[in-house]
KEBAZA-241159 format. One record per residue (C-alpha): x, y, z negated. Coordinates in steps of 0.25 Angstrom, whole numbers, plus 5000, padded with zeros to 4 digits. Example, Ala and Ser with C-alpha at 12.3 -4.5 7.8 and 13.67 -1.06 7.14 Angstrom:
REM KEBAZA-241159
    c1    c2    c3
  5049  4982  4969
  5055  4996  4971
END
This chain:
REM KEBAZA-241159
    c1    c2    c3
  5223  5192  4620
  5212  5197  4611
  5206  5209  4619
  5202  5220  4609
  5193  5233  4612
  5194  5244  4600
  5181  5252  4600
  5181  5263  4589
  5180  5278  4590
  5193  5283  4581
  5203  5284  4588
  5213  5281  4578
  5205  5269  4575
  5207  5264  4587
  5221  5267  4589
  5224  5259  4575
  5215  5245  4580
  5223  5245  4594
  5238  5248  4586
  5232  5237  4576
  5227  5227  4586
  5238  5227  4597
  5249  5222  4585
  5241  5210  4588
  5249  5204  4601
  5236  5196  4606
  5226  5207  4605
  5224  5216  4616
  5218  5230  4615
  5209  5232  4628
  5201  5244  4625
  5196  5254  4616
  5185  5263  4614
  5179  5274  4605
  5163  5275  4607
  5155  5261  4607
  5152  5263  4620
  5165  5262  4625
  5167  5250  4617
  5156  5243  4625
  5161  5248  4640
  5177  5245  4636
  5171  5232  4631
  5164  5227  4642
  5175  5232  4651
  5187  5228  4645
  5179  5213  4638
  5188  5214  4625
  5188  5202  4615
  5185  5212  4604
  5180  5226  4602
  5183  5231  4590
  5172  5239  4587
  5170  5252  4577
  5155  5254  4572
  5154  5270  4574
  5157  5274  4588
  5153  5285  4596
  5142  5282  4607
  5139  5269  4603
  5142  5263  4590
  5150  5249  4587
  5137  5242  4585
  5129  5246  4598
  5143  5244  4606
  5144  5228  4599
  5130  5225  4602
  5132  5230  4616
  5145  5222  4618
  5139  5210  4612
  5129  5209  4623
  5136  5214  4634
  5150  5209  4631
  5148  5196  4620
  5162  5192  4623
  5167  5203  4617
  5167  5203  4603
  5165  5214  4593
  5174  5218  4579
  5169  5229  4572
  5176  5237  4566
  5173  5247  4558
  5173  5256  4546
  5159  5255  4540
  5154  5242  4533
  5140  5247  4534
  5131  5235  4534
  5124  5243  4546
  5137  5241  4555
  5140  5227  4549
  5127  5221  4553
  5123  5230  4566
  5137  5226  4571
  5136  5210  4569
  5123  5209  4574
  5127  5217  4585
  5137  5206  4589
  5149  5211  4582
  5160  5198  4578
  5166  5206  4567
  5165  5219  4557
  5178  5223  4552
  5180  5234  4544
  5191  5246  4548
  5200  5241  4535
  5202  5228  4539
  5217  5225  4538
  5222  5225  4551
  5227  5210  4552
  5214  5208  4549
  5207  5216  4561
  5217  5208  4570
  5212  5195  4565
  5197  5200  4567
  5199  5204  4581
  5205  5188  4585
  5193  5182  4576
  5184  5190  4583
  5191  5187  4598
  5190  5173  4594
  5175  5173  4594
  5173  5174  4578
  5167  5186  4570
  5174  5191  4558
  5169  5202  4547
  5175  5208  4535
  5172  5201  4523
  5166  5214  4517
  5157  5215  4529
  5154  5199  4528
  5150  5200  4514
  5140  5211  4519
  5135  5202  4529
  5131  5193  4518
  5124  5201  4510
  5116  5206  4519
  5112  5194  4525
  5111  5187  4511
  5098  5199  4510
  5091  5194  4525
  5076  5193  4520
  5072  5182  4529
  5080  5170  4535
  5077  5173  4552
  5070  5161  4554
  5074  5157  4570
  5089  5159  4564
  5086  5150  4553
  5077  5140  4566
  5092  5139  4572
  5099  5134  4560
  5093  5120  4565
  5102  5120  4575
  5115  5121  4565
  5119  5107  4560
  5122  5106  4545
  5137  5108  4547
  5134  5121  4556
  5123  5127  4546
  5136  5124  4536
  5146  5131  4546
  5137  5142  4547
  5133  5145  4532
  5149  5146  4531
  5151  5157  4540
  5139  5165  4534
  5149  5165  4522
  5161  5171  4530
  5169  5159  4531
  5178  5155  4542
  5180  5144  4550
  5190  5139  4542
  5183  5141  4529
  5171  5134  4536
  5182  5123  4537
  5188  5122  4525
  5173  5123  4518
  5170  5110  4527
  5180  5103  4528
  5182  5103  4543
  5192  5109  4555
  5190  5123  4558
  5188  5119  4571
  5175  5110  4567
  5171  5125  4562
  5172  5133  4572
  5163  5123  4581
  5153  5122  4571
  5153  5139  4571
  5151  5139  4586
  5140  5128  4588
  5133  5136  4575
  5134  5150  4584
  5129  5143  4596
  5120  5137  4589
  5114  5149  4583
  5116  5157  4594
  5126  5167  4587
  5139  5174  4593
  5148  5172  4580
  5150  5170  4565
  5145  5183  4562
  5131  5180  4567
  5132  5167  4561
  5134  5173  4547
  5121  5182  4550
  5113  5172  4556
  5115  5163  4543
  5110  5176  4533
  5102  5178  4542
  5094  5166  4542
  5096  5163  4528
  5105  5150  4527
  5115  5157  4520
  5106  5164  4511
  5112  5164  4497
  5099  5167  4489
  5089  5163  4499
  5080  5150  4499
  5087  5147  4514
  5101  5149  4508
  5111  5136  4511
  5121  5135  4505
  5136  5132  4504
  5150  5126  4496
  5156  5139  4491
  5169  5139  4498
  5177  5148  4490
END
Protein backbone atom coordinates (compact mmCIF):
# COMPACT_ATOMS: atom_id res chain seq x y z
CA UNK A 1 0.00 0.00 0.00
CA UNK A 2 1.07 3.39 -1.00
CA UNK A 3 0.43 5.72 2.36
CA UNK A 4 -0.86 9.23 1.11
CA UNK A 5 -1.26 12.35 3.40
CA UNK A 6 -3.62 15.09 1.59
CA UNK A 7 -2.50 18.69 2.80
CA UNK A 8 -4.59 21.57 1.23
CA UNK A 9 -6.89 24.14 2.96
CA UNK A 10 -10.15 23.68 0.71
CA UNK A 11 -12.19 21.51 2.05
CA UNK A 12 -13.86 20.39 -1.01
CA UNK A 13 -10.53 20.03 -2.54
CA UNK A 14 -9.68 17.73 -0.23
CA UNK A 15 -12.58 15.80 -0.31
CA UNK A 16 -12.25 15.32 -4.19
CA UNK A 17 -8.15 13.92 -3.87
CA UNK A 18 -9.29 11.45 -1.18
CA UNK A 19 -12.81 10.28 -3.32
CA UNK A 20 -10.22 10.38 -6.40
CA UNK A 21 -7.26 8.52 -4.63
CA UNK A 22 -8.99 5.61 -2.80
CA UNK A 23 -10.62 4.40 -6.47
CA UNK A 24 -7.08 3.30 -6.32
CA UNK A 25 -7.23 -0.24 -4.25
CA UNK A 26 -3.35 0.05 -3.24
CA UNK A 27 -3.33 3.58 -2.17
CA UNK A 28 -4.21 4.17 1.33
CA UNK A 29 -5.36 7.66 2.74
CA UNK A 30 -3.53 8.11 6.17
CA UNK A 31 -4.21 11.64 6.89
CA UNK A 32 -5.30 14.98 5.95
CA UNK A 33 -4.62 18.58 6.79
CA UNK A 34 -5.59 22.14 6.11
CA UNK A 35 -2.80 24.63 7.32
CA UNK A 36 1.05 23.61 6.55
CA UNK A 37 1.59 23.06 9.70
CA UNK A 38 -0.59 20.36 10.33
CA UNK A 39 1.00 18.84 7.26
CA UNK A 40 4.25 18.69 9.04
CA UNK A 41 2.99 17.34 12.68
CA UNK A 42 0.35 14.56 10.70
CA UNK A 43 3.34 13.85 8.65
CA UNK A 44 5.92 13.11 11.16
CA UNK A 45 3.33 11.40 13.01
CA UNK A 46 1.67 9.31 10.66
CA UNK A 47 5.15 8.75 8.30
CA UNK A 48 3.19 8.68 4.83
CA UNK A 49 4.78 7.66 1.50
CA UNK A 50 3.53 10.88 -0.04
CA UNK A 51 2.08 14.28 1.01
CA UNK A 52 0.44 15.78 -1.48
CA UNK A 53 0.93 19.16 -0.73
CA UNK A 54 -0.97 22.54 -1.86
CA UNK A 55 1.37 25.76 -2.09
CA UNK A 56 -1.12 28.52 -0.10
CA UNK A 57 -2.09 27.33 3.12
CA UNK A 58 -2.82 28.94 6.22
CA UNK A 59 0.09 29.15 9.02
CA UNK A 60 2.69 27.84 7.13
CA UNK A 61 2.67 27.56 3.31
CA UNK A 62 3.53 24.22 1.12
CA UNK A 63 6.89 25.54 0.56
CA UNK A 64 8.16 26.09 4.30
CA UNK A 65 6.17 22.76 5.20
CA UNK A 66 8.23 20.72 2.25
CA UNK A 67 11.56 22.05 3.25
CA UNK A 68 10.58 21.23 6.86
CA UNK A 69 9.73 17.58 6.06
CA UNK A 70 12.60 17.32 3.74
CA UNK A 71 14.84 17.61 6.64
CA UNK A 72 13.14 16.12 9.36
CA UNK A 73 11.20 13.31 7.55
CA UNK A 74 13.45 12.67 4.04
CA UNK A 75 11.58 9.39 3.75
CA UNK A 76 8.65 11.03 3.08
CA UNK A 77 8.17 12.45 -0.26
CA UNK A 78 6.64 15.53 -1.43
CA UNK A 79 4.00 16.05 -4.57
CA UNK A 80 2.79 19.50 -4.93
CA UNK A 81 0.01 20.29 -6.12
CA UNK A 82 -1.31 23.29 -6.83
CA UNK A 83 -3.09 25.71 -8.90
CA UNK A 84 -0.39 28.55 -9.60
CA UNK A 85 2.44 27.76 -12.07
CA UNK A 86 4.16 30.72 -10.78
CA UNK A 87 8.00 30.19 -11.35
CA UNK A 88 8.18 31.50 -7.69
CA UNK A 89 6.34 28.33 -6.41
CA UNK A 90 7.91 25.97 -9.15
CA UNK A 91 11.48 26.60 -8.05
CA UNK A 92 11.18 27.50 -4.13
CA UNK A 93 9.33 24.16 -4.18
CA UNK A 94 11.90 21.83 -5.94
CA UNK A 95 14.78 23.31 -4.17
CA UNK A 96 12.80 22.86 -1.05
CA UNK A 97 13.03 19.04 -1.64
CA UNK A 98 9.88 18.72 -3.49
CA UNK A 99 9.63 15.14 -5.94
CA UNK A 100 6.97 16.69 -8.18
CA UNK A 101 4.89 19.80 -9.10
CA UNK A 102 1.64 18.91 -10.65
CA UNK A 103 -0.88 21.35 -11.56
CA UNK A 104 -4.71 20.99 -10.02
CA UNK A 105 -5.79 20.05 -13.82
CA UNK A 106 -4.06 17.22 -14.30
CA UNK A 107 -6.26 14.42 -15.43
CA UNK A 108 -7.02 12.31 -12.74
CA UNK A 109 -5.45 9.09 -14.04
CA UNK A 110 -2.76 10.96 -14.29
CA UNK A 111 -2.54 12.29 -10.47
CA UNK A 112 -2.71 8.58 -9.56
CA UNK A 113 0.28 7.50 -11.66
CA UNK A 114 2.16 10.59 -10.11
CA UNK A 115 1.55 9.59 -6.58
CA UNK A 116 3.15 5.69 -7.25
CA UNK A 117 6.09 7.45 -9.53
CA UNK A 118 6.74 9.46 -6.64
CA UNK A 119 6.44 6.45 -3.86
CA UNK A 120 8.75 4.68 -6.09
CA UNK A 121 11.51 6.94 -5.30
CA UNK A 122 11.30 9.07 -8.82
CA UNK A 123 10.23 12.75 -9.36
CA UNK A 124 7.92 13.68 -11.85
CA UNK A 125 6.65 17.47 -13.04
CA UNK A 126 4.14 18.56 -15.59
CA UNK A 127 5.53 19.18 -18.96
CA UNK A 128 4.40 22.64 -18.78
CA UNK A 129 6.29 23.18 -15.66
CA UNK A 130 9.32 21.23 -17.12
CA UNK A 131 9.61 23.44 -20.03
CA UNK A 132 9.73 26.24 -17.31
CA UNK A 133 12.54 24.56 -15.64
CA UNK A 134 14.44 24.82 -18.71
CA UNK A 135 14.16 28.12 -19.66
CA UNK A 136 15.04 29.30 -16.79
CA UNK A 137 18.00 27.29 -16.25
CA UNK A 138 18.96 27.77 -20.00
CA UNK A 139 19.45 31.77 -18.55
CA UNK A 140 21.85 30.69 -15.39
CA UNK A 141 24.72 33.37 -15.92
CA UNK A 142 27.53 31.41 -14.47
CA UNK A 143 28.22 27.46 -14.68
CA UNK A 144 28.66 26.73 -10.21
CA UNK A 145 32.06 25.79 -10.50
CA UNK A 146 32.18 22.99 -7.52
CA UNK A 147 29.05 21.46 -9.39
CA UNK A 148 30.91 21.41 -12.47
CA UNK A 149 34.45 19.91 -10.09
CA UNK A 150 31.95 16.88 -9.51
CA UNK A 151 31.31 16.04 -13.00
CA UNK A 152 34.61 14.24 -12.91
CA UNK A 153 33.39 11.75 -10.89
CA UNK A 154 30.52 10.98 -13.71
CA UNK A 155 31.85 8.46 -16.39
CA UNK A 156 30.99 9.24 -19.96
CA UNK A 157 28.01 7.02 -20.03
CA UNK A 158 26.73 8.58 -16.62
CA UNK A 159 27.64 12.45 -17.90
CA UNK A 160 25.41 10.88 -21.06
CA UNK A 161 22.48 9.37 -18.57
CA UNK A 162 22.51 12.64 -16.94
CA UNK A 163 22.37 15.07 -20.02
CA UNK A 164 19.09 12.81 -20.89
CA UNK A 165 17.05 13.52 -18.03
CA UNK A 166 17.98 17.34 -18.13
CA UNK A 167 15.79 16.86 -21.34
CA UNK A 168 12.72 15.27 -19.48
CA UNK A 169 13.34 11.85 -20.68
CA UNK A 170 12.58 8.77 -18.84
CA UNK A 171 14.11 5.69 -18.07
CA UNK A 172 12.82 4.10 -20.81
CA UNK A 173 13.65 6.83 -23.32
CA UNK A 174 17.17 6.84 -21.99
CA UNK A 175 16.91 3.13 -23.00
CA UNK A 176 15.68 3.26 -26.13
CA UNK A 177 18.06 6.42 -27.15
CA UNK A 178 21.05 4.11 -25.93
CA UNK A 179 20.33 1.16 -26.91
CA UNK A 180 20.28 -0.70 -23.51
CA UNK A 181 17.83 -2.62 -20.70
CA UNK A 182 15.97 -0.05 -18.78
CA UNK A 183 17.32 -1.80 -15.87
CA UNK A 184 21.08 -0.77 -16.93
CA UNK A 185 19.39 2.89 -16.82
CA UNK A 186 18.17 3.02 -13.66
CA UNK A 187 21.62 1.93 -12.23
CA UNK A 188 23.33 4.42 -14.12
CA UNK A 189 20.50 7.31 -12.61
CA UNK A 190 21.35 5.90 -8.98
CA UNK A 191 25.38 5.81 -9.01
CA UNK A 192 24.77 9.51 -11.00
CA UNK A 193 22.68 10.71 -7.83
CA UNK A 194 25.08 9.18 -5.47
CA UNK A 195 27.66 10.39 -7.18
CA UNK A 196 26.58 13.89 -7.19
CA UNK A 197 25.02 13.83 -3.84
CA UNK A 198 21.45 14.57 -5.20
CA UNK A 199 17.98 12.99 -3.84
CA UNK A 200 16.38 12.62 -7.40
CA UNK A 201 15.84 13.35 -11.16
CA UNK A 202 14.58 16.62 -10.21
CA UNK A 203 17.72 17.89 -8.63
CA UNK A 204 19.55 16.18 -11.26
CA UNK A 205 17.88 18.15 -14.17
CA UNK A 206 18.91 21.50 -12.06
CA UNK A 207 22.20 20.55 -11.18
CA UNK A 208 22.86 19.93 -15.01
CA UNK A 209 21.58 23.83 -15.91
CA UNK A 210 22.91 24.69 -13.19
CA UNK A 211 26.41 23.84 -13.92
CA UNK A 212 26.04 24.49 -17.58
CA UNK A 213 26.50 21.02 -19.27
CA UNK A 214 23.29 21.15 -20.88
CA UNK A 215 23.71 24.58 -21.91
CA UNK A 216 22.08 25.11 -25.39
CA UNK A 217 23.97 28.39 -26.39
CA UNK A 218 26.66 28.24 -23.86
CA UNK A 219 30.53 27.76 -24.67
CA UNK A 220 30.09 24.63 -21.66
CA UNK A 221 26.98 23.17 -23.60
CA UNK A 222 27.33 19.11 -24.50
CA UNK A 223 25.37 18.12 -26.58
CA UNK A 224 23.26 15.24 -27.65
CA UNK A 225 21.45 12.84 -30.80
CA UNK A 226 17.95 14.41 -30.99
CA UNK A 227 15.82 11.75 -30.13
CA UNK A 228 12.51 12.61 -31.41
Amino acid sequence: MTRVLIADDDDLMRAGLVELLTNDTTIDIVGQAATGREAVDQARHLHPDVVLMDVRMPDLDGIAATRELSSTAPATRILILTTFEHDDYIFGALRAGASGFLLKRTRPEDLIAAVHTIAAGDSLLSPSVTRRVIDRMAQQPTPELTGRAKLAELTTREREVLLYIARGLSNREIATALVVEESTIRTHVKRILMKLGLRDRVQAAIFAYETGINRPHGHNAEQLPDTR
